[in-house]
C-alpha positions in Angstrom: 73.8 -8.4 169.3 70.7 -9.7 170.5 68.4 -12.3 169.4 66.8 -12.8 166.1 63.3 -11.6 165.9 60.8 -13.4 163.7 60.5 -9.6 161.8 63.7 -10.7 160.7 62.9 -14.1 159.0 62.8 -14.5 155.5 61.0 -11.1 154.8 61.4 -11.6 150.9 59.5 -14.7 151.1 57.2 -13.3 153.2 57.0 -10.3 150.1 56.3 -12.8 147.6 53.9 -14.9 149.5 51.4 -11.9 150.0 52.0 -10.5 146.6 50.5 -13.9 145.1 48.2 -14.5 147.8 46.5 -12.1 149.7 46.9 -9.3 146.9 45.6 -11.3 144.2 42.3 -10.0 142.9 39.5 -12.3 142.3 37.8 -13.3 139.1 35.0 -11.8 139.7 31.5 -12.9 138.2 31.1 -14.5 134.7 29.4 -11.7 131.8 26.9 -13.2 130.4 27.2 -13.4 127.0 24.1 -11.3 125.8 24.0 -8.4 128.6 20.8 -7.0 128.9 19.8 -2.6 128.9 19.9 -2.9 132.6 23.1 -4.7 132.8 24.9 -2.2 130.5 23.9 0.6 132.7 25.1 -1.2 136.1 28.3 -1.2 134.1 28.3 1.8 132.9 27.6 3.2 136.3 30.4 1.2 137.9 32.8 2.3 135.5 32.0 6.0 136.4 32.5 4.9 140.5 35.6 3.6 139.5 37.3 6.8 138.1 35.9 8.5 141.1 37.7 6.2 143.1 41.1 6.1 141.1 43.1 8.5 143.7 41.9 5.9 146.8 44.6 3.8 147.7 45.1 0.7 146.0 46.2 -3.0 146.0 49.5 -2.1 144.1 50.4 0.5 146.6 49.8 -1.4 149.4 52.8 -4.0 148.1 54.7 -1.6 147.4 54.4 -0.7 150.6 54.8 -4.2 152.3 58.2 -4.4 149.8 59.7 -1.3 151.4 58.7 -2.7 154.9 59.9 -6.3 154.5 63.4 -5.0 152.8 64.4 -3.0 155.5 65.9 -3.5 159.3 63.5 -1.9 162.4 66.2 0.4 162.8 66.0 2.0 158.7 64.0 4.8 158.7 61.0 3.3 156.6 61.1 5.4 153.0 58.0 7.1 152.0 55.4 6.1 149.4 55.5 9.6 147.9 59.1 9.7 147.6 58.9 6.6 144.4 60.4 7.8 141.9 58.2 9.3 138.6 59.2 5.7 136.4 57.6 3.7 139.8 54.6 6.5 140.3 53.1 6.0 136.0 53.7 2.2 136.2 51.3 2.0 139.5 48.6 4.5 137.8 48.8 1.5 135.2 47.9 -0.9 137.8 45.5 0.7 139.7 43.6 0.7 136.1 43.9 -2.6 136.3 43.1 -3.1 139.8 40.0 -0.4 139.7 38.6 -2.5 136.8 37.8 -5.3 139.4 35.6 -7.6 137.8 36.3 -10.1 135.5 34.2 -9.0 132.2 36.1 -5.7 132.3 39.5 -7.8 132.1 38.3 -10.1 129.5 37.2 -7.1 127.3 40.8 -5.9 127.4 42.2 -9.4 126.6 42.4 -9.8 122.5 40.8 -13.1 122.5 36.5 -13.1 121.6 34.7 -12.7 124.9 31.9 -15.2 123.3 33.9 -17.7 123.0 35.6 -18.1 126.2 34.4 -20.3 128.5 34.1 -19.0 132.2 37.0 -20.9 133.9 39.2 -19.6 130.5 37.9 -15.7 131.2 38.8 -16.4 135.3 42.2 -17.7 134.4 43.2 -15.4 131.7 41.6 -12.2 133.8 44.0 -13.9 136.6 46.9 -14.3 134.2 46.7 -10.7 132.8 46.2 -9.0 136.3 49.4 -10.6 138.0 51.9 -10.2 134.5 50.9 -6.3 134.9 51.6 -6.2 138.5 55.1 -7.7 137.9 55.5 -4.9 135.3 54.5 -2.2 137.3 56.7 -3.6 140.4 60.1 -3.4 138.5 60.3 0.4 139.0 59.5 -0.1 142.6 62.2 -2.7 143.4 64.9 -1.1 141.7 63.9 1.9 144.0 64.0 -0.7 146.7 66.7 -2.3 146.2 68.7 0.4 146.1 68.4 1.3 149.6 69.1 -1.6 151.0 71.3 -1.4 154.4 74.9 -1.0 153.4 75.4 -4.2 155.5 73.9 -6.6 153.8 76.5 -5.5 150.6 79.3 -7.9 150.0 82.4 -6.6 149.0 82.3 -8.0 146.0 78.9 -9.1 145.0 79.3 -7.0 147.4 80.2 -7.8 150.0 82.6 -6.0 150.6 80.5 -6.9 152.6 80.4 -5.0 151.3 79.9 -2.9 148.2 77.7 -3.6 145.2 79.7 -5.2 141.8 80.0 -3.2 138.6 76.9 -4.1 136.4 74.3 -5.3 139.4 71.2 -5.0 138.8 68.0 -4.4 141.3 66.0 -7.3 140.0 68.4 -9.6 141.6 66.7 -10.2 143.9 68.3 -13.5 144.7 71.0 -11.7 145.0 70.0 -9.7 147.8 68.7 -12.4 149.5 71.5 -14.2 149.6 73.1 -11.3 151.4 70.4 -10.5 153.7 70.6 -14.3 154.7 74.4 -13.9 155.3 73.9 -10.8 157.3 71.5 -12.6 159.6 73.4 -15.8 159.8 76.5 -13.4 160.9 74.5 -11.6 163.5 73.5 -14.8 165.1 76.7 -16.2 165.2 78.0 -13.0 167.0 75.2 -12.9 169.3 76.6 -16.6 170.9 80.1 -15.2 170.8 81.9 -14.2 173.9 84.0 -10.6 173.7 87.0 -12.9 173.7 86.1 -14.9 170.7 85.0 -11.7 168.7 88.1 -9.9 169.7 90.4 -12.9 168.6 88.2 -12.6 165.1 90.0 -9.2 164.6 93.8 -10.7 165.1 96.2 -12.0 163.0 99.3 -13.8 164.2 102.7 -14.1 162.7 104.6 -16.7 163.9 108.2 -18.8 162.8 107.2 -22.4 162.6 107.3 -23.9 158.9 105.2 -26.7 160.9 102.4 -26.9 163.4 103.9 -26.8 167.1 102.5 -26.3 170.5 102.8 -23.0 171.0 101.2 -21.9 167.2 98.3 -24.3 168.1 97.5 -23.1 171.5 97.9 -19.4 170.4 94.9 -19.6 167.8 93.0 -22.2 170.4 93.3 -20.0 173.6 92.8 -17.1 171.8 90.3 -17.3 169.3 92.0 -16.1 166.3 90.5 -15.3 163.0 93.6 -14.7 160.9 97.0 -16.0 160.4 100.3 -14.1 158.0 102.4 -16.6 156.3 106.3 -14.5 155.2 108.7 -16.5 152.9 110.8 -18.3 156.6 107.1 -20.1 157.0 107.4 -21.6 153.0 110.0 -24.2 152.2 108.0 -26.3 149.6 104.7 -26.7 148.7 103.7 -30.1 150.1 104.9 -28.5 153.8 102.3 -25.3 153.1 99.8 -27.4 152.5 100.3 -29.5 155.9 100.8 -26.3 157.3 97.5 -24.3 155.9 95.7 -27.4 156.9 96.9 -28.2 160.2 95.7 -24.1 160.8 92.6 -24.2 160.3 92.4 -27.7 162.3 93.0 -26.1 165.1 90.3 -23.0 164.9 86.4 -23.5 165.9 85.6 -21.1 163.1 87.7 -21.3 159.5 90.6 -18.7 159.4 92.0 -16.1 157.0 95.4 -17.2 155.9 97.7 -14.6 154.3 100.4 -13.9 152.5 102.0 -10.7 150.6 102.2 -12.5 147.2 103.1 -9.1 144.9 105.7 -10.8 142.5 109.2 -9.1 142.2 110.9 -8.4 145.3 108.3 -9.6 147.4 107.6 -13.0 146.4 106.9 -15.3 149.5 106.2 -18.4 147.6 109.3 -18.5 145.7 110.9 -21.6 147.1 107.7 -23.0 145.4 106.8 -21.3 142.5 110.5 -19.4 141.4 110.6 -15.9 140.3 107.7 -13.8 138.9 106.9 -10.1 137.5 107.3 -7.3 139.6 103.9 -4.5 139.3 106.4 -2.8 138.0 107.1 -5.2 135.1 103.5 -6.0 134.4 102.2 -2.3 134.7 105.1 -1.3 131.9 103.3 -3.7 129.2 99.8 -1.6 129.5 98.4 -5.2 129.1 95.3 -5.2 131.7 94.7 -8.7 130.1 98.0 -9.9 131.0 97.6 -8.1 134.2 94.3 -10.2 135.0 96.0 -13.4 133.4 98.6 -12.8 136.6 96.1 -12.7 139.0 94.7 -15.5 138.8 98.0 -17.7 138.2 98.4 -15.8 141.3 95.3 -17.2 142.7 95.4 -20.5 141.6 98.7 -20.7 143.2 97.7 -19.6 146.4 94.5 -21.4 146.7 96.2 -24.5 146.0 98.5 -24.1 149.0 95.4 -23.1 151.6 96.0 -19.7 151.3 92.8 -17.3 151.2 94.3 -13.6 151.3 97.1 -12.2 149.4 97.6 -8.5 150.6 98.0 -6.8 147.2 98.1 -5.4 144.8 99.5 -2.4 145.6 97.9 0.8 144.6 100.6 3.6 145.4 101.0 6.0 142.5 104.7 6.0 142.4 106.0 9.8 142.5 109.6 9.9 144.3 112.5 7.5 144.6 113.7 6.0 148.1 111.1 5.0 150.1 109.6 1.0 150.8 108.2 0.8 146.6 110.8 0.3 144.4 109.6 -2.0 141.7 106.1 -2.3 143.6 104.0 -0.4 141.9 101.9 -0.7 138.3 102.7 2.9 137.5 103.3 6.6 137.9 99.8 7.9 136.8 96.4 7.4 138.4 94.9 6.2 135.6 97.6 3.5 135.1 97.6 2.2 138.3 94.1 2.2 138.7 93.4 0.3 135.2 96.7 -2.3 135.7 96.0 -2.8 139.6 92.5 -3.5 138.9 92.8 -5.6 136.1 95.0 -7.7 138.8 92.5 -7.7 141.1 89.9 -8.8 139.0 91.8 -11.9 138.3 93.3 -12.7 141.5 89.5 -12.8 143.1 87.9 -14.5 139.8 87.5 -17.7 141.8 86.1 -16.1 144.8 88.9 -18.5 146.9 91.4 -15.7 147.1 90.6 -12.3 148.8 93.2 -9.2 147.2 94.1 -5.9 149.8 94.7 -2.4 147.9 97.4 -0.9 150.4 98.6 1.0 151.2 96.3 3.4 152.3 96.2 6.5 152.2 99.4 6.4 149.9 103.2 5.9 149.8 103.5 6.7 146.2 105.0 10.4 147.3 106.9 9.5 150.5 110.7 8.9 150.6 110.6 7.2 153.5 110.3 3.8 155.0 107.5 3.1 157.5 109.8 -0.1 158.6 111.7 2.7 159.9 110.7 5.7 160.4 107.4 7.9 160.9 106.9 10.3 157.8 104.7 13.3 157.3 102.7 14.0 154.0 102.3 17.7 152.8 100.6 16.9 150.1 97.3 18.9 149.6 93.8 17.5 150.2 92.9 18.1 146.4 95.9 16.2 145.7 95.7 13.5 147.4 92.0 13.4 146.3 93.0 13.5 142.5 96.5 10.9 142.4 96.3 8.7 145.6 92.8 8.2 146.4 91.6 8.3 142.9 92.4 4.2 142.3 91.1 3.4 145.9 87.8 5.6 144.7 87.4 3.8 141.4 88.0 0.2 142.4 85.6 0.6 146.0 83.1 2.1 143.0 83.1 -1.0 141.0 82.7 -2.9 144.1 86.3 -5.2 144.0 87.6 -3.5 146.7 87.1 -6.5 149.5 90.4 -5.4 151.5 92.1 -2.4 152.3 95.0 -2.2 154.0 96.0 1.0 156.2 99.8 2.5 156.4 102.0 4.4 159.0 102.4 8.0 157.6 100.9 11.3 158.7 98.7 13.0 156.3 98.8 16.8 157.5 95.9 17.9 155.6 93.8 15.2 157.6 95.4 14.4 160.4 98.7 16.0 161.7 98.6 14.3 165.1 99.2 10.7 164.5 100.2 8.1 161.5 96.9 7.8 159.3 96.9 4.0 160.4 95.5 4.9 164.1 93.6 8.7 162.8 89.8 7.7 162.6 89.7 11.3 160.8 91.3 9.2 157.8 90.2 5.9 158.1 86.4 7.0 159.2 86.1 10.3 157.6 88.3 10.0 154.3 88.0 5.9 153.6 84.6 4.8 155.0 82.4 8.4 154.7 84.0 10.4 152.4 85.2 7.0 149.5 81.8 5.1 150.8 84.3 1.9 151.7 82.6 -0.5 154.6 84.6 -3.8 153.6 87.3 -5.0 155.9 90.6 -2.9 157.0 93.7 -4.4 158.3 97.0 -2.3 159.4 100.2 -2.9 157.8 102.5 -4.3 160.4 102.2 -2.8 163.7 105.5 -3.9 164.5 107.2 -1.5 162.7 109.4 1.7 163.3 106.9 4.4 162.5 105.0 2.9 165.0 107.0 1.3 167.9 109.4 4.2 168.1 106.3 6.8 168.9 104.0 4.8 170.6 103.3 1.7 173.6 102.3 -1.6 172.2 98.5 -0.6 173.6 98.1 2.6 172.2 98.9 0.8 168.8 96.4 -1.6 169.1 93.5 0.5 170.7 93.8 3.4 168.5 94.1 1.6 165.6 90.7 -0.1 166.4 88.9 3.4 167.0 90.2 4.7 164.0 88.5 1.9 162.0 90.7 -0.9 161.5 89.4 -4.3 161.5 92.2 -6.7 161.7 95.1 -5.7 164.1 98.6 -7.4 162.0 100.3 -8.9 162.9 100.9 -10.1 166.8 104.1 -12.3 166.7 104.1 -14.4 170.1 101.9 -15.9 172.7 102.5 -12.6 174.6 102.1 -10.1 172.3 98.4 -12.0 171.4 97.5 -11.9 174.7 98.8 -8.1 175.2 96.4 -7.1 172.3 93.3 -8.9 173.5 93.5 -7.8 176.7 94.3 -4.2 175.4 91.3 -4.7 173.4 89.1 -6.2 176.1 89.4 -3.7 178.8 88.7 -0.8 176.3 85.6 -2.1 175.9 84.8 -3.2 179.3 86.0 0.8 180.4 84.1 2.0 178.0 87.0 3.7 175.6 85.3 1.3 172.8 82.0 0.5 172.4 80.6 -2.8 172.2 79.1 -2.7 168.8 82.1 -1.3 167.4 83.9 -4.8 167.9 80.7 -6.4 166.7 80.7 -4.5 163.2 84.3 -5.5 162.8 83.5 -8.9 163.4 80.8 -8.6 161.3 82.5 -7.4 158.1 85.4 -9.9 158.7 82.5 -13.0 158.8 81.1 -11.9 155.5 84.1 -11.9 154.2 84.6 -15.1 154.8 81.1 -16.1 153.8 81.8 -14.4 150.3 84.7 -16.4 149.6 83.7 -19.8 151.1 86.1 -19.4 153.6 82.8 -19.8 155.9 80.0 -22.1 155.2 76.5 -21.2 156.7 76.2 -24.8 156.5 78.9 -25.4 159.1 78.3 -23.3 161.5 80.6 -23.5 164.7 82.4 -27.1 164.6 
């Protein structure tokens, strides 16, 4: 990206600082108190000018029009005035009234207080009181219009985010809320524009490694290579002091602060339990029809993994079990959409509570009706489009809706109806077209393991990685040695430099994973590069 113009600078500030200076009417001159025939005719006349006037535009318009300009990117097509909706349209007639009345004995006749006995720097200040209270009236309509067009990515995921998507219950006069984002967004772009292709490439991989404690090779590989992410499986956990070196002696090592994650879904796949013993399977909690004791879950779940220097935890799961065999026994909350998506959900909302640990719906698009392993083998789906759209996409849809959806993670099966060709983990038709356009997701994607069967056994270790970054994948997991790292970044790295993928489709995967991290205070803006 390129440099930051001053356009970009604080426009909100810039909003507010011309709406309470350089649109702020005058007082006007002081009425005398006994107004002679000749005076009363001035007025009379001026009144009749003014209604003349009223379709001229005014003061009010013209913020609204500097809000619209100031809250949008060069590159956003600017919205037009006469596309405000009817609410924003009355509340401006109001205060062009207001405006159009311009001098100060008009205002003070409308305040309730006796003219007579006001003195003249009371009448200017309450003229100047009652003309900027109905400007902030009449503005509400206009920034909720505003505000909801704001570029999709300033959003967080959460807040969001998601990056990136708006949380249930936000409201447009947030403003601070907004701003917040729209400073993230710009602190983001600048970091990207100092970063080499090297350093943005190593952003989007995550390494899996077999130390339990930092070693040579482990720091090297996230030094010479840039990384943005590490996975932790139960061989790297052996006690909860060691973690904590471990997590630590990680993110030593990195110029910018890591992801660290872990599948941490309970039952079966429990990789903290040489610290924390056994827990509840999905399975188990999803049978109760508890969402409080769902949520209660997530975040002992979080407070566990936080404590331990772990910031991701790729689940829940959101499969709507539907067939036996298969990689989900026990794994998932239920066998309905609705179950799943009010039990997973409930989860989530605990598990990110805290904003310290980041949950992954996965797998997308679904393993609740497939028999098969993807450790294994590649399996196709048959299952319609209007069926997929109605049991496994329906949780994804609700919980990307109410903005918790902050990670997604993609899985190795063929979805006919989309994409017959290739596993829906390297098909952009599904991961572009179904999950970003279609389900209006733009947080962060990350595969499921790339090393496995339904993968390896169709496909070189470059076409996994390449594809799966044109399809729309974000984070490439997991590489597994110094070779395999270096394979993927330089699979990555010539794409771009031949062409096969663009430039600022790396930078909007970087992108999304560094407001990711600046939603959850993995990433300080006060840091910076260290």
């Amino acid at each position: 990206m390129g440099e930051m113009g001053q356009a970009e600078e604080n426009p909100r500030g810039a909003f507010f600082e011309q709406l309470m200076t350089a649109r702020m009417p005058t007082a006007g001159p002081v009425r005398s108190s006994q107004a002679s025939p000749e005076d009363r005719a001035a007025s009379a006349r001026s009144n009749a000018t003014t209604d003349a006037d009223a379709t001229a535009p005014t003061a009010a318009e013209e913020v609204a029009t500097v809000r619209v300009a100031t809250s949008h990117p060069p590159s956003t097509p600017q919205a037009p005035h006469a596309q405000f909706p009817d609410t924003a349209s009355h509340s401006l007639h109001g205060i062009r009234e207001v405006f159009a009345a311009s001098s100060a004995p008009a205002l003070a006749e409308a305040l309730p207080l006796p003219r007579r006995k006001l003195s003249r720097q009371r009448r200017a200040i309450a003229a100047v009181a009652f003309t900027v209270l109905s400007l902030v009236v009449a503005m509400v309509p206009v920034l909720s219009y505003v505000s909801a067009s704001q570029p999709a990515s300033a959003s967080h995921a959460a807040t969001s985010g998601q990056g990136a998507n708006p949380a249930a219950g936000w409201h447009p006069q947030n403003w601070a809320t907004v701003a917040r984002q729209q400073a993230e967004v710009r602190y983001v772009n600048k970091l990207i524009a100092h970063m080499t292709l090297d350093q943005e490439i190593g952003q989007m991989i995550m390494l899996g490694f077999l130390e339990t404690q930092m070693s040579p090779s482990l720091a090297y590989s996230i030094k010479q290579f840039h990384l943005g992410s590490v996975i932790l499986y139960a061989w790297n956990i052996t006690g909860a002091d060691q973690v904590k070196q471990l997590t630590s002696q990680i993110q030593a090592q990195s110029d910018l602060p890591l992801l660290i994650a872990t599948d941490q879904e309970g039952g079966s796949v429990n990789r903290l339990q040489s610290v924390v013993g056994p827990l509840p399977s999905a399975a188990t909690i999803g049978a109760t029809g508890d969402p409080s004791y769902a949520r209660q879950r997530g975040i002992a779940d979080a407070q566990q993994l936080a404590a331990l220097g772990i910031n991701v935890n790729f689940a829940p799961v959101v499969d709507v079990a539907n067939t036996g065999g298969g990689d989900l026994g026990g794994r998932t909350f239920g066998d309905t959409p609705k179950q799943v998506t009010t039990m997973a959900g409930a989860y989530l909302s605990g598990l990110q509570s805290s904003d310290q640990v980041v949950g992954t719906l996965k797998h997308f698009p679904g393993l609740g009706d497939v028999p098969a392993d993807p450790h294994q083998t590649l399996y196709t789906l048959n299952r319609s489009v209007s069926e997929l759209e109605s049991i496994d996409w329906s949780p994804y849809r609700a919980l990307i809706a109410n903005g918790t959806a902050q990670m997604i993670m993609s899985t190795h099966v063929v979805v006919a109806a989309i994409d017959p060709t290739r596993p829906a983990s390297l098909s952009k038709p599904v991961l572009t077209g179904v999950l970003r356009d279609q389900l209006g997701y733009q947080g962060v994607i990350v595969t499921d393991g790339i090393y496995m069967g339904a993968l390896t056994a169709n496909y070189t270790f470059d076409q996994i990685v390449v594809d799966a970054v044109e399809a729309g994948n974000d984070i490439i997991c997991s590489t597994y040695s110094i070779a395999s790292t270096a394979a993927a970044l330089n699979a990555l790295e010539n794409a771009v430099r031949s062409g096969e993928i663009s430039k600022a489709r790396i930078d909007d995967s970087v992108r999304r994973i560094l407001l990711l991290k600046l939603s959850n205070g993995v990433l300080n803006m006060s840091e910076g590069q260290r």
